[in-house]
Residue frames as qw, qx, qy, qz and C-alpha x, y, z in Angstrom:
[[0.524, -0.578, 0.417, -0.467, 49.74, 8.72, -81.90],
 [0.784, -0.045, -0.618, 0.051, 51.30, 5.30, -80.76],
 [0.463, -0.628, 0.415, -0.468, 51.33, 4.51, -77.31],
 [0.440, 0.395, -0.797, 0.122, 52.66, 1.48, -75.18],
 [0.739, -0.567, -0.141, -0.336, 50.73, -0.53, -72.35],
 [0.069, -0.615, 0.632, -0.466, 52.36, -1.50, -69.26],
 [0.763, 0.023, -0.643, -0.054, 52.34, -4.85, -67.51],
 [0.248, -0.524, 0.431, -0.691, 51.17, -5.19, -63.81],
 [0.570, -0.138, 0.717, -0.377, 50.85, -8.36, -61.71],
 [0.266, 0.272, 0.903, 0.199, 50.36, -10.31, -64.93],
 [0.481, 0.699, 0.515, 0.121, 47.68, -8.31, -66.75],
 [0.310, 0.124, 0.382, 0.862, 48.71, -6.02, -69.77],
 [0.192, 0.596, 0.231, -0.745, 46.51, -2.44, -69.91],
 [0.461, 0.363, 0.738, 0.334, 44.93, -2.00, -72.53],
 [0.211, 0.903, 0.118, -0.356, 43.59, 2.05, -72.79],
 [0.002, 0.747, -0.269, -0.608, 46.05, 3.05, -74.46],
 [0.287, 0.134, 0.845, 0.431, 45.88, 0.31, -77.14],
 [0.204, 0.592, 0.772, 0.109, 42.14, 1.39, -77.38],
 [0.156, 0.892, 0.129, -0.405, 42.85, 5.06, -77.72],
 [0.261, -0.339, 0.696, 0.577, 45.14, 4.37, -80.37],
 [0.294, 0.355, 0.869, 0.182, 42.54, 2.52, -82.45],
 [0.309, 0.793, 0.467, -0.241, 40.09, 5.06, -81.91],
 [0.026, 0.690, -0.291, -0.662, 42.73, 8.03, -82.54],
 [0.192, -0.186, 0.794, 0.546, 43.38, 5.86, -85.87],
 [0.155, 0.549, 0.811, -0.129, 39.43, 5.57, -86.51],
 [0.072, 0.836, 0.238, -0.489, 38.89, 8.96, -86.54],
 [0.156, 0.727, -0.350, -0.570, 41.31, 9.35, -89.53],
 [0.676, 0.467, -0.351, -0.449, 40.60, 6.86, -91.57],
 [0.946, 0.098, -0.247, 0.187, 43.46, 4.24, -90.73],
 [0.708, -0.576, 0.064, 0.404, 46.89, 3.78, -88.79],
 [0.644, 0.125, 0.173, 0.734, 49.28, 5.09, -91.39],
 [0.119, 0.740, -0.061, 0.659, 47.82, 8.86, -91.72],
 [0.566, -0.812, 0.084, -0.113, 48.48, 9.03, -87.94],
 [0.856, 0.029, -0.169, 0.487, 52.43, 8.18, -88.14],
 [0.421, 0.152, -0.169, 0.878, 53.48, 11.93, -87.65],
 [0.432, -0.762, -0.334, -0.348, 52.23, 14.66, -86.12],
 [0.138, 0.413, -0.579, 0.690, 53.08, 16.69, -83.22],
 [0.194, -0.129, -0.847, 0.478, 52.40, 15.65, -79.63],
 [0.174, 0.168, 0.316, -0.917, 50.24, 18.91, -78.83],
 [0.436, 0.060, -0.361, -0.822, 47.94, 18.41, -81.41],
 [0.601, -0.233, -0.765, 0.011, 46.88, 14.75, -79.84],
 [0.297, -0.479, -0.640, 0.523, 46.69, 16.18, -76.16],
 [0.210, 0.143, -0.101, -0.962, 44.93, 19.16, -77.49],
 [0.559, 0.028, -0.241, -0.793, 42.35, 16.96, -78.68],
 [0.595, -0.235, -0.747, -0.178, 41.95, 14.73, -76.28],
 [0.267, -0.362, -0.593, 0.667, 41.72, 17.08, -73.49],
 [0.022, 0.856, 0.345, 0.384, 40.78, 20.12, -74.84],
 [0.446, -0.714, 0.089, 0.532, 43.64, 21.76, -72.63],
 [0.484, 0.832, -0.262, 0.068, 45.74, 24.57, -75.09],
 [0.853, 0.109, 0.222, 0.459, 49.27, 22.94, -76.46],
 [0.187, 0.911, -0.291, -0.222, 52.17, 24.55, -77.28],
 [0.894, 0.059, -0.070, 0.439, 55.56, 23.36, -78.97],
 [0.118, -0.946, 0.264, 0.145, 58.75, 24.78, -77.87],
 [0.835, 0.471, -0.188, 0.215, 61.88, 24.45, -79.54],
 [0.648, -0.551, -0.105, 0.515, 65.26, 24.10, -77.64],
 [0.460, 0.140, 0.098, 0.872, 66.52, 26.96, -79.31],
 [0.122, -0.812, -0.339, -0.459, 64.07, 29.24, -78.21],
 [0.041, 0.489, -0.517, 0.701, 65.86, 31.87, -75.31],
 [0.430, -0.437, 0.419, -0.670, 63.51, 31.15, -72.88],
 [0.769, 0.012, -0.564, -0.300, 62.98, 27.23, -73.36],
 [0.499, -0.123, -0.750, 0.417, 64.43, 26.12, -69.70],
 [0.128, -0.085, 0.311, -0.938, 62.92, 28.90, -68.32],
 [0.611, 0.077, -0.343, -0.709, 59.70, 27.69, -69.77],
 [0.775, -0.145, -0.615, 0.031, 59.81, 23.63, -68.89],
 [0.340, -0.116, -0.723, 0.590, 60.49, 24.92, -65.45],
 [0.231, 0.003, -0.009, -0.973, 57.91, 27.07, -65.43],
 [0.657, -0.001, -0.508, -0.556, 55.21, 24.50, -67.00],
 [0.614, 0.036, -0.742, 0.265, 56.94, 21.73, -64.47],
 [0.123, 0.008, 0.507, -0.853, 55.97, 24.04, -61.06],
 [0.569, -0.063, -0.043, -0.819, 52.60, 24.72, -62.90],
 [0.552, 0.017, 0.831, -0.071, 52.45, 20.47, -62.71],
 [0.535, 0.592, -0.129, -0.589, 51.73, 20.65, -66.70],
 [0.838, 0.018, 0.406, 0.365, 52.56, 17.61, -68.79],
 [0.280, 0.771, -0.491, -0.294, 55.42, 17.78, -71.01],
 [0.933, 0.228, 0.278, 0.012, 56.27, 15.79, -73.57],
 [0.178, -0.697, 0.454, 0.526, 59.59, 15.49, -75.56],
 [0.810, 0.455, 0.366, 0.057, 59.83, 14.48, -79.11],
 [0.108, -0.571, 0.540, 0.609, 62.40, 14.38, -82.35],
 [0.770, 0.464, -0.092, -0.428, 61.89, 14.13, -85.65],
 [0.880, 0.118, 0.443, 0.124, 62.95, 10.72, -87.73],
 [0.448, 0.856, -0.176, -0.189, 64.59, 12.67, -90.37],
 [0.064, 0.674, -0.711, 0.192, 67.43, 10.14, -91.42],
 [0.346, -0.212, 0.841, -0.357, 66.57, 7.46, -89.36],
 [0.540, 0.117, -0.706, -0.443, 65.58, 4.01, -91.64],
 [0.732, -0.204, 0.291, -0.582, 63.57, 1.30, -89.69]]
């Protein structure tokens, strides 16, 4: 899980630094938390059920409009495969 704070009138948030830390606490250190799918972090910090869908599934737009009425978050993600830092 990595997250980014936002900057508002001059002060810098900070939750999301500190739920990083913790998320990075709980396993040990920052590096076993580098992958990993989205659900499995907002699964277990809500306790709401997570799915992944894949854009090749038939019903995937059908779905994110579906999820998007229900007001559900959605998240989008790709893998690094390839891609050098």
């Amino acid at each position: 899980m990595f997250a980014k704070s936002r900057e508002e009138n001059g002060s810098l948030e900070i939750w999301c630094m500190m739920i990083e830390k913790a998320w990075a606490k709980i396993f040990g250190n920052y590096e076993v938390t580098e992958a990993g799918f989205t659900k499995d972090v907002l699964n277990s910090l809500t306790g709401a059920p997570c799915e992944n869908l894949e854009t090749e599934d038939k019903d995937f737009w059908n779905l994110i409009v579906k999820y998007s009425n229900a007001n559900y978050v959605i998240t989008g993600a790709c893998d690094n495969e390839g891609v050098s830092y």
